[in-house]
KOLTOR-8970 format. One line per field, with one value per residue (C-alpha): x, y, z; residue in one letter. Coordinates in nm, 3 decimals, always signed. Example, Ala and Ser with C-alpha at 12.3 -4.5 7.8 and 13.67 -1.06 7.14 Angstrom:
2
u <- (+1.230,+1.367);
v <- (-0.450,-0.106);
w <- (+0.780,+0.714);
rest <- (A,S);
END
This chain:
89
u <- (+3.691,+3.663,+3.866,+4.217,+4.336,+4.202,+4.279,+3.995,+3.940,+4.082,+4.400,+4.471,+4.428,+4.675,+4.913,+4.886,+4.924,+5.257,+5.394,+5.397,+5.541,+5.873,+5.869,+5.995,+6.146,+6.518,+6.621,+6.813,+6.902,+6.687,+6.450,+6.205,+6.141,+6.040,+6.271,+6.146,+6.226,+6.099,+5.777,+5.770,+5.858,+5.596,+5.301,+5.381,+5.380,+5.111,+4.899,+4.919,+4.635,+4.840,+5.161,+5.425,+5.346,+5.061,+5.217,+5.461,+5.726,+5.612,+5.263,+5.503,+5.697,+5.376,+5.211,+5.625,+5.596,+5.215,+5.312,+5.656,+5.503,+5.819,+5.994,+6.305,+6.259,+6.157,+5.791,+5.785,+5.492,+5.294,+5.311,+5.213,+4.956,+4.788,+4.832,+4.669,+4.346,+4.283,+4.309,+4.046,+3.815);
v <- (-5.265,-4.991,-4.699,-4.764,-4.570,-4.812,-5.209,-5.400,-5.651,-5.937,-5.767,-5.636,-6.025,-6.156,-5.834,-5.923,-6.328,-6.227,-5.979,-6.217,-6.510,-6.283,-6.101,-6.465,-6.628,-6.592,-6.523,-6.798,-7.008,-7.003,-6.587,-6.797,-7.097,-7.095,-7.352,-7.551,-7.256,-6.980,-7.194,-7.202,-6.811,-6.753,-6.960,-6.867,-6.498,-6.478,-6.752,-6.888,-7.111,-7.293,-7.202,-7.490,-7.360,-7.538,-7.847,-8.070,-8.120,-8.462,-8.251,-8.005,-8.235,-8.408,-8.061,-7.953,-8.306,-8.250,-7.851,-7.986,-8.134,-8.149,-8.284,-8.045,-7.963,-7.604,-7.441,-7.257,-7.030,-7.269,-7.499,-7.175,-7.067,-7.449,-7.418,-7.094,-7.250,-7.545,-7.358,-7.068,-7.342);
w <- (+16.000,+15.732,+15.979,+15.839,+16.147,+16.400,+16.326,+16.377,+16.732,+16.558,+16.363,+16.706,+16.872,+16.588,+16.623,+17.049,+16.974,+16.708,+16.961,+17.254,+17.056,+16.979,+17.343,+17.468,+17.125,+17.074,+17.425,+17.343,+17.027,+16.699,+16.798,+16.559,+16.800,+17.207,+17.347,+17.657,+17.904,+17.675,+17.665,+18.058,+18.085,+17.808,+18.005,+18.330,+18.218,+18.033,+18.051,+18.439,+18.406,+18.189,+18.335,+18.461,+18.818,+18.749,+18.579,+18.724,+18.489,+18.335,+18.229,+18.138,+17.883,+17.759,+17.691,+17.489,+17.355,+17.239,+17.053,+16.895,+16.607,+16.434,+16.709,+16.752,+17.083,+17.022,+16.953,+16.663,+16.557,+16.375,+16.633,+16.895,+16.732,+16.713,+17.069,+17.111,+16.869,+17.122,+17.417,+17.270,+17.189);
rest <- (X,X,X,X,X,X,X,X,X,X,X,X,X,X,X,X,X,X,X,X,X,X,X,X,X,X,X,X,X,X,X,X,X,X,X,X,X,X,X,X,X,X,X,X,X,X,X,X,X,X,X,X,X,X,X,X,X,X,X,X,X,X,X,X,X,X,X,X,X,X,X,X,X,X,X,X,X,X,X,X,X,X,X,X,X,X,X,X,X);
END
């Protein structure tokens, strides 16, 4: 995009994707990481197709166990933004 005013579609998709991780991050514990119910608050917000009013909870804890590479029970951006790539493809 050469207007420095005006960020280009996918500056604005990254700035959305950033945004939306921190609007739910820290509400509680590490504002870096979605725990489990951040995660839930997150999907069911703003992605309800792949919200856990749509999963039962043992979907629900294979999709947290899938994202949590790292296994510490939280998602943290890397791990979000994985998610975000398989779900856009």
């Amino acid at each position: 995009c050469k207007k420095l005013a005006m960020a280009c579609p996918l500056e604005q998709a990254l700035a959305v994707m950033v945004a939306t991780f921190h609007k739910y991050s820290g509400k509680e514990g590490d504002k870096y990481k979605l725990s489990k119910a951040e995660l839930k608050e997150l999907l069911n917000k703003e992605l309800p197709v792949f919200g856990s009013k749509q999963m039962d909870e043992v979907e629900f804890k294979r999709l947290m166990n899938d994202l949590d590479h790292n296994k510490d029970s939280e998602v943290d951006f890397k791990e979000y933004a994985c998610f975000l790539a398989c779900i856009a493809m």
